[in-house]
The first five atom37 places (N, CA, C, CB, O) and aatype in JSON, in Angstrom:
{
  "aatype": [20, 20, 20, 20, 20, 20, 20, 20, 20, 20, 20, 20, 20, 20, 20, 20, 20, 20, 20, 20, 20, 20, 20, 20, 20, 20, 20, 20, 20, 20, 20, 20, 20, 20, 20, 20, 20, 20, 20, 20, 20, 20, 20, 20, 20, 20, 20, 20, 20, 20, 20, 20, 20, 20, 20, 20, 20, 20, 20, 20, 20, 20, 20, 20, 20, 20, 20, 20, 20, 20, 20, 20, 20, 20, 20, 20, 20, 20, 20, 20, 20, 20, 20, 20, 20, 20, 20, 20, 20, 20],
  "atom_mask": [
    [1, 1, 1, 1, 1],
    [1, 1, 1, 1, 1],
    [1, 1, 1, 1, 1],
    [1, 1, 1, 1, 1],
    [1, 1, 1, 1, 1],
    [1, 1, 1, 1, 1],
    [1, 1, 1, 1, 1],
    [1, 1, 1, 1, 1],
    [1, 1, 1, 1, 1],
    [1, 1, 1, 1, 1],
    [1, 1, 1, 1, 1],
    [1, 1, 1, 1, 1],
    [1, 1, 1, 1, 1],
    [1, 1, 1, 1, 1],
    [1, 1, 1, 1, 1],
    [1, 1, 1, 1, 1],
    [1, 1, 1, 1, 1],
    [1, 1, 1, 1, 1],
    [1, 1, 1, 1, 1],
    [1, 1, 1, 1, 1],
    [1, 1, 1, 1, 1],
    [1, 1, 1, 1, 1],
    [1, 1, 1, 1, 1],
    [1, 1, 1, 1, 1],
    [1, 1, 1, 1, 1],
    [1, 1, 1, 1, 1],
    [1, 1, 1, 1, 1],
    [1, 1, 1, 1, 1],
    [1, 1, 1, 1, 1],
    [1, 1, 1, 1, 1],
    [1, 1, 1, 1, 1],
    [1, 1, 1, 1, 1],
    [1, 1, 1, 1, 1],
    [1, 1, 1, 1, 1],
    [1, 1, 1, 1, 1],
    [1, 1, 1, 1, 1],
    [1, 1, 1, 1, 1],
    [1, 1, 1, 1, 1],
    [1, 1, 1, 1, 1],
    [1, 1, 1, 1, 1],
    [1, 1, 1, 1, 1],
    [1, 1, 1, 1, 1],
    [1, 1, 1, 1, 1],
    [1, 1, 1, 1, 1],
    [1, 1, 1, 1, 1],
    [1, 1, 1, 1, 1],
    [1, 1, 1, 1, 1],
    [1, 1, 1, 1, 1],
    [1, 1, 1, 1, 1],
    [1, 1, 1, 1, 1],
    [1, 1, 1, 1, 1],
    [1, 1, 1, 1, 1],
    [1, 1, 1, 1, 1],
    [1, 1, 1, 1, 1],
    [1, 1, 1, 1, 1],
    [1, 1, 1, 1, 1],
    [1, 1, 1, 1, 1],
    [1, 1, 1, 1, 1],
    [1, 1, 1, 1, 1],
    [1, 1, 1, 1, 1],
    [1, 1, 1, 1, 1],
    [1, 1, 1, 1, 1],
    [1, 1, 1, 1, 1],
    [1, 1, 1, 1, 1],
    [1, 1, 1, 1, 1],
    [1, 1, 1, 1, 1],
    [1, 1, 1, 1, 1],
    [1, 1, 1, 1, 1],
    [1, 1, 1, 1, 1],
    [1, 1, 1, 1, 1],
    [1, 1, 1, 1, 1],
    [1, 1, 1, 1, 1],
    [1, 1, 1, 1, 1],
    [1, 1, 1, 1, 1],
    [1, 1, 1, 1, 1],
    [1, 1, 1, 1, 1],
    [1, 1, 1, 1, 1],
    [1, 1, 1, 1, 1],
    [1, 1, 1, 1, 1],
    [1, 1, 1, 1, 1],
    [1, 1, 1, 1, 1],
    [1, 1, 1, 1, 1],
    [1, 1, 1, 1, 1],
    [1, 1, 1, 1, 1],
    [1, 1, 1, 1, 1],
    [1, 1, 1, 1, 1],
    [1, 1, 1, 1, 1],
    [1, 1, 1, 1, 1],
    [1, 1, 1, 1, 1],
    [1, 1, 1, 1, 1]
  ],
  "atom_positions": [
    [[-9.12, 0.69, 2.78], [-10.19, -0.15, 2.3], [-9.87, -1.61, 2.67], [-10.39, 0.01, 0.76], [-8.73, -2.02, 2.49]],
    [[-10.94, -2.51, 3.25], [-10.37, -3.74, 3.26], [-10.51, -4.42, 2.27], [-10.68, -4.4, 4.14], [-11.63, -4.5, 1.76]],
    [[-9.53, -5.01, 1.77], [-9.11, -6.11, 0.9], [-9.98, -7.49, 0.92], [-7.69, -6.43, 1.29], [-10.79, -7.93, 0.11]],
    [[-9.48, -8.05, 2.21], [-9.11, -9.34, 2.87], [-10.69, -9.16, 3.58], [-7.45, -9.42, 4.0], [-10.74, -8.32, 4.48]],
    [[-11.7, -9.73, 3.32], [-13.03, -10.17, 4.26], [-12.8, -10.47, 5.03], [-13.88, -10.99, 4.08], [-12.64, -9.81, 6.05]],
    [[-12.64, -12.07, 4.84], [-12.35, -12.84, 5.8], [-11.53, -13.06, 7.37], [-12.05, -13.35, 5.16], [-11.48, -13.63, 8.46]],
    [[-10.92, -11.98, 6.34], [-9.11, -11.8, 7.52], [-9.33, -10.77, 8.11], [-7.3, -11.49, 6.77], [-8.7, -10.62, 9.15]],
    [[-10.23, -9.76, 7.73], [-10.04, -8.17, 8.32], [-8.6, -7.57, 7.46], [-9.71, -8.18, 10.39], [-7.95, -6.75, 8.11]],
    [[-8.17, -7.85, 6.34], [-7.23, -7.38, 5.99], [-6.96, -6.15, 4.99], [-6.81, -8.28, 5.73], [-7.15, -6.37, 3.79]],
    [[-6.44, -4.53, 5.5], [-6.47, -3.97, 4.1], [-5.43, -3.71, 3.24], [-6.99, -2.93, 4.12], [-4.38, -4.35, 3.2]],
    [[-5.78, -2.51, 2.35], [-4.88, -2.64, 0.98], [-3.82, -1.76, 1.6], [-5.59, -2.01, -0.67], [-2.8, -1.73, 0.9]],
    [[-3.72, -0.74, 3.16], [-2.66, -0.29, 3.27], [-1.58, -1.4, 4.33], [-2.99, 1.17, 3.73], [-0.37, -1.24, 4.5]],
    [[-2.41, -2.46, 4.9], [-1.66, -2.85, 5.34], [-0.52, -3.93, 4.36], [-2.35, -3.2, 6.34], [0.64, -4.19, 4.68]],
    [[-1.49, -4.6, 2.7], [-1.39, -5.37, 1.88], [0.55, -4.14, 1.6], [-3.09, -5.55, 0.63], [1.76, -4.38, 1.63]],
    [[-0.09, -3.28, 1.45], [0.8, -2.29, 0.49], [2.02, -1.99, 1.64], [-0.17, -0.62, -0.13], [2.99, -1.46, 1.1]],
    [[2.24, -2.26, 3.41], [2.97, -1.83, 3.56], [4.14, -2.96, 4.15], [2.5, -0.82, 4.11], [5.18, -2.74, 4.78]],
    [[3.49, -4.34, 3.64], [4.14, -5.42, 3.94], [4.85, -5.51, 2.07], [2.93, -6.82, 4.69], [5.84, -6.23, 2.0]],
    [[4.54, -5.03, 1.07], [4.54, -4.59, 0.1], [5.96, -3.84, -0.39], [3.46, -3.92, 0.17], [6.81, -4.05, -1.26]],
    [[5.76, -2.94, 0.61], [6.84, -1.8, 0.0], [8.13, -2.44, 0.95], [6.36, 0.24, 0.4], [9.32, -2.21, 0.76]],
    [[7.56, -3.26, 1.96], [9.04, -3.89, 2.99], [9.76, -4.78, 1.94], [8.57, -5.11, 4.64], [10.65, -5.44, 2.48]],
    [[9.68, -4.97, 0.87], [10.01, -5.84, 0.23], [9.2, -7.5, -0.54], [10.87, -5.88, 1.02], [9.65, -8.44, -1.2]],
    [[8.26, -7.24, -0.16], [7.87, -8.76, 0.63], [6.94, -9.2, -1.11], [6.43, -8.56, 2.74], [6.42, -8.46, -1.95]],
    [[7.08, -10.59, -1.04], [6.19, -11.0, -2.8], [4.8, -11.19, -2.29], [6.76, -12.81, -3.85], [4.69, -11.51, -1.11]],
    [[3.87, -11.06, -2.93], [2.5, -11.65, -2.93], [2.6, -12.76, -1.78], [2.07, -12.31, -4.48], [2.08, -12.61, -0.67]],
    [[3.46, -14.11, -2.25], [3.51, -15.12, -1.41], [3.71, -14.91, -0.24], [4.22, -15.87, -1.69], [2.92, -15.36, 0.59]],
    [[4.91, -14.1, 0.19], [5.47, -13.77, 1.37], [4.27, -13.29, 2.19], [6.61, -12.74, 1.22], [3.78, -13.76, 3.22]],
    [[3.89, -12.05, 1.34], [2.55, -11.31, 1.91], [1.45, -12.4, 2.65], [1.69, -10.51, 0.49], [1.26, -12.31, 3.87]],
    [[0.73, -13.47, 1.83], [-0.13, -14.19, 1.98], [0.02, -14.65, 3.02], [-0.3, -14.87, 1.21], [-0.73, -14.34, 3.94]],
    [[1.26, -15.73, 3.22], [1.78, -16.2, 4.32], [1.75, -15.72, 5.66], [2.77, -16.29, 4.09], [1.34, -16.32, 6.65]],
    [[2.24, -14.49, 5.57], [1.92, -13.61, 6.83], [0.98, -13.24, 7.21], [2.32, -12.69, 6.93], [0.59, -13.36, 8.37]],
    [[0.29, -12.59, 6.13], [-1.29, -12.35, 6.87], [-2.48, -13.27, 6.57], [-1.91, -10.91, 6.44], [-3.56, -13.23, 7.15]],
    [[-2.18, -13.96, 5.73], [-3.14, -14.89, 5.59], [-4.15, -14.56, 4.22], [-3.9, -14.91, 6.98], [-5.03, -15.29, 3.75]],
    [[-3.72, -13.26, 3.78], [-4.3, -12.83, 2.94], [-5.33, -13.43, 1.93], [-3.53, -12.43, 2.55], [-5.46, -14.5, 2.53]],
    [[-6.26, -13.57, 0.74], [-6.72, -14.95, -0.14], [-6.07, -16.33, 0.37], [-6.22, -14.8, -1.82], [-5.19, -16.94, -0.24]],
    [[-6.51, -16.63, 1.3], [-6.37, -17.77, 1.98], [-7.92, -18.65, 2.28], [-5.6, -17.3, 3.29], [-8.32, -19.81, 2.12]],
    [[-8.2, -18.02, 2.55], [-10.16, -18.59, 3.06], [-10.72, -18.63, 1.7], [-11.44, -17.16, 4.22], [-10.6, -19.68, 1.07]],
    [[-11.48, -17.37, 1.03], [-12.15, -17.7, 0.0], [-11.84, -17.63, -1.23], [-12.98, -17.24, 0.04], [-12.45, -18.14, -2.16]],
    [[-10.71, -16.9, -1.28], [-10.15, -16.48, -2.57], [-10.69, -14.78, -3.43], [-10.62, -17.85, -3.51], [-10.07, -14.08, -4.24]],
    [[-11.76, -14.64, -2.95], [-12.36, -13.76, -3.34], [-11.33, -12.35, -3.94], [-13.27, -13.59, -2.21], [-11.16, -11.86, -5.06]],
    [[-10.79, -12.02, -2.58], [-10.01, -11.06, -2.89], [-8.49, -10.74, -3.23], [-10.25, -10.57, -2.18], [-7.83, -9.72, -3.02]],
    [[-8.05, -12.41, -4.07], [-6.98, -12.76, -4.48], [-6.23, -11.68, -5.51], [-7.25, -14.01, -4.97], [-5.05, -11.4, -5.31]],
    [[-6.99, -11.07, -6.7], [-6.72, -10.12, -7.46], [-7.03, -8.84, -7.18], [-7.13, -10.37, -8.42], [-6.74, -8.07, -8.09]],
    [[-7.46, -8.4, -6.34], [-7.55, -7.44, -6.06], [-6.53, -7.13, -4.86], [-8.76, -7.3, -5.96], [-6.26, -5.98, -4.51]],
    [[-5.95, -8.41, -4.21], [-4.4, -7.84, -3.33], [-2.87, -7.96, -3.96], [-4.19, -8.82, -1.88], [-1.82, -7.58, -3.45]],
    [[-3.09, -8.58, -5.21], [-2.16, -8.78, -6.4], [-2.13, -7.48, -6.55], [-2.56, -9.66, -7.71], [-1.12, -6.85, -6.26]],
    [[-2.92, -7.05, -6.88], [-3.04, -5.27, -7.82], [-2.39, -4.52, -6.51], [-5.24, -4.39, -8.33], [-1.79, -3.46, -6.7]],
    [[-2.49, -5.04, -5.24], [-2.03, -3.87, -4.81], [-0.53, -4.03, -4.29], [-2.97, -3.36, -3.78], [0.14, -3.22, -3.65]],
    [[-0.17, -5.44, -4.8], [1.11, -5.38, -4.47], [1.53, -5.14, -5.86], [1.7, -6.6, -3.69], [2.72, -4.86, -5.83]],
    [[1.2, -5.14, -6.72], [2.06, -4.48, -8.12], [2.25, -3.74, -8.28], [1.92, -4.44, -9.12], [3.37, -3.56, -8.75]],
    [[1.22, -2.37, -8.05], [1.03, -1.37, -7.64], [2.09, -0.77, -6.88], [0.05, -1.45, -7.13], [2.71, 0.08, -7.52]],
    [[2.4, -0.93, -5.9], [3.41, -0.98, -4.55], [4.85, -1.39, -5.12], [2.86, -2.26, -3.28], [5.81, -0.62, -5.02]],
    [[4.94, -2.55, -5.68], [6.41, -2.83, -6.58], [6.58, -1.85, -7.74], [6.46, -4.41, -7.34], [7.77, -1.58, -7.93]],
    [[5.81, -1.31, -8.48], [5.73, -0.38, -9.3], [6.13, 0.51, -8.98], [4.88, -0.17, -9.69], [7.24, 0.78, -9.44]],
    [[5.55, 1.46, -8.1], [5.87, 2.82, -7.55], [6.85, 2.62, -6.28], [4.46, 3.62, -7.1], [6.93, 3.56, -5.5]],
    [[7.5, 1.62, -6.07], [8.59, 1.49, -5.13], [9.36, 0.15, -5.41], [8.03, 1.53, -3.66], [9.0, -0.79, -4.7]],
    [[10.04, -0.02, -6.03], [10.82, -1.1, -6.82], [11.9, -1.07, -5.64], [11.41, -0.69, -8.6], [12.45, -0.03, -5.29]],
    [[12.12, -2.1, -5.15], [13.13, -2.12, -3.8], [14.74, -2.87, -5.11], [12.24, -3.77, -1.89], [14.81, -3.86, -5.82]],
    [[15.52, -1.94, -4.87], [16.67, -2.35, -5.58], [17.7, -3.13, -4.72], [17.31, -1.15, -6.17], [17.38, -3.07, -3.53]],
    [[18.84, -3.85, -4.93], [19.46, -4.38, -3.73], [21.09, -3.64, -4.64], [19.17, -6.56, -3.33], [21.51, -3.89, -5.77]],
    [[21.39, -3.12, -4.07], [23.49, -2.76, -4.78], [24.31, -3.83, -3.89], [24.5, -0.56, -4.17], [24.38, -3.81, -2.66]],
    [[24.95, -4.8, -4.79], [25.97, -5.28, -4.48], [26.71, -4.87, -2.55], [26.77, -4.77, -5.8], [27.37, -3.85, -2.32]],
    [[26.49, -5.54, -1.84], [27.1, -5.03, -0.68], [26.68, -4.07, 0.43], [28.0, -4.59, -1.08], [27.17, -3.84, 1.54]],
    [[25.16, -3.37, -0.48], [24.44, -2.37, 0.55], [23.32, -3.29, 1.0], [23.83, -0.81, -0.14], [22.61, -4.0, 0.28]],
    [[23.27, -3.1, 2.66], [22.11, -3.84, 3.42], [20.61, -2.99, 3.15], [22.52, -3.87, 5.21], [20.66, -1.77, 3.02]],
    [[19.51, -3.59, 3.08], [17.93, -3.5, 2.77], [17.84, -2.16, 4.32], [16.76, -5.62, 2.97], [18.26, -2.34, 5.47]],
    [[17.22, -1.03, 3.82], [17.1, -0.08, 5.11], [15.91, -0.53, 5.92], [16.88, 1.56, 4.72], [15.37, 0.13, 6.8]],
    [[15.48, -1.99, 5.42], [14.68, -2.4, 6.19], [14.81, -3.99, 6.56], [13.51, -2.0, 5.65], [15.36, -4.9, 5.95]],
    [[13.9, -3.96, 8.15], [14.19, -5.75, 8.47], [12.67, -6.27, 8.62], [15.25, -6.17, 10.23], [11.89, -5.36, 8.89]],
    [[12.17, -7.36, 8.52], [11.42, -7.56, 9.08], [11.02, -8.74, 9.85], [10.91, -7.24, 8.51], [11.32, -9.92, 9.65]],
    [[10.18, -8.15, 10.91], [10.06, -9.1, 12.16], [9.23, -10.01, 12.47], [9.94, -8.55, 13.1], [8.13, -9.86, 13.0]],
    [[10.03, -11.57, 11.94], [9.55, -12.31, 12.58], [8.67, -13.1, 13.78], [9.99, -12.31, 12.45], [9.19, -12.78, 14.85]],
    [[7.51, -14.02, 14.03], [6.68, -14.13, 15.24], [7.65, -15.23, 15.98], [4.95, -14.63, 14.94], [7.91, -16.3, 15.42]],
    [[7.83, -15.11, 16.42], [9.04, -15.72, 18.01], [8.13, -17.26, 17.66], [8.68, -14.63, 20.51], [8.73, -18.26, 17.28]],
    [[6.37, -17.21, 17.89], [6.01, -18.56, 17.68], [4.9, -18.29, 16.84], [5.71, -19.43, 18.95], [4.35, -17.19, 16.73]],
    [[4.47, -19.7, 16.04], [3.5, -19.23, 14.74], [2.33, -18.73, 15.33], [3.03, -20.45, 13.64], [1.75, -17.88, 14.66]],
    [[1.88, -19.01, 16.33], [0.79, -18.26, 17.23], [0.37, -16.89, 17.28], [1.09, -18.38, 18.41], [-0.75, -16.39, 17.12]],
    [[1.65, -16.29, 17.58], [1.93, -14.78, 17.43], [1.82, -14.03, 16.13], [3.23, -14.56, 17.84], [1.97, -12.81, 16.04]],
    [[1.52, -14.95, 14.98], [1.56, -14.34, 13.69], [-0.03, -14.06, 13.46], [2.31, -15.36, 12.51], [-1.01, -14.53, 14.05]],
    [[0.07, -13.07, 12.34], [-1.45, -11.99, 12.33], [-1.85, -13.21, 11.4], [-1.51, -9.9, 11.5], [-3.03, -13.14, 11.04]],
    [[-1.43, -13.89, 11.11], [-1.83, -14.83, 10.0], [-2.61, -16.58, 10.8], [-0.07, -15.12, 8.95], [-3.3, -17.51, 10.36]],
    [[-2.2, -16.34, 11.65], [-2.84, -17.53, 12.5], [-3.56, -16.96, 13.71], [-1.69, -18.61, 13.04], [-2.83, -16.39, 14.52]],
    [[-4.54, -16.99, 13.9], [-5.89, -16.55, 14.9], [-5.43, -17.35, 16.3], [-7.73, -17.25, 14.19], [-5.39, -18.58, 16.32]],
    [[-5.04, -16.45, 17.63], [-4.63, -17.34, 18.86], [-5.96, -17.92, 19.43], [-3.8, -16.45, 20.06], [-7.07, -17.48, 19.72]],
    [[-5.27, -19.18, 19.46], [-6.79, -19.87, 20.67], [-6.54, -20.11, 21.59], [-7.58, -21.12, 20.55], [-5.34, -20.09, 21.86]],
    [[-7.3, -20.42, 22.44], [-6.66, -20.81, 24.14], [-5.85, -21.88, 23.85], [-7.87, -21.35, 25.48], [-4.72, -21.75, 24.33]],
    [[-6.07, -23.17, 23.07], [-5.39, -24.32, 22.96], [-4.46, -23.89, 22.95], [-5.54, -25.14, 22.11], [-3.84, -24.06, 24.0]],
    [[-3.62, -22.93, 21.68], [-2.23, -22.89, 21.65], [-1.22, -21.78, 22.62], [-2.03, -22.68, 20.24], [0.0, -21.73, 22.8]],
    [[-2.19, -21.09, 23.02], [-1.82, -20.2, 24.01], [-1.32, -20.82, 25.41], [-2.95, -19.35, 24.22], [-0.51, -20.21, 26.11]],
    [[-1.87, -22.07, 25.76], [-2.0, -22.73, 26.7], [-0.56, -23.91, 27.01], [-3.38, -23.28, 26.41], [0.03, -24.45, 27.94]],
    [[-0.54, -23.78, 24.91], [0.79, -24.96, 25.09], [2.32, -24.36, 25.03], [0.74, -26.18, 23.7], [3.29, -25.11, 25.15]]
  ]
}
């Protein structure tokens, strides 16, 4: 279902940046999530609580996260910023 109008964004992609570990904020940031209108601010909350709920990422003393996640080389490349020729160009 999409979440995110504005963004084209949905609740499995909300939920699988979600279960990587990642907070609401983190989430937002990256995809841009309730960023434009706000509209669908609580309704991508719910689905990251949801997601922390039924997958609570624990950390043990000394054991590494079985997951990484990957950074955009430049902010361009991120799903969260729309490429234009301008920046493509620079």
């Amino acid at each position: 279902m999409i979440v995110c109008v504005c963004r084209r964004i949905s609740d499995r992609e909300i939920a699988r940046h979600a279960r990587a570990g990642m907070s609401f904020d983190d989430i937002q940031f990256e995809l841009g999530v309730a960023t434009q209108c706000g509209n669908c601010e609580s309704c991508a909350r719910d689905v990251v609580a949801q997601c922390n709920a039924v997958h609570p990422v624990a950390a043990v003393e000394g054991e590494a996260r079985s997951h990484t996640v990957q950074l955009a080389a430049r902010i361009s490349e991120s799903a969260a910023w729309p490429s234009s020729p301008s920046l493509s160009a620079a």
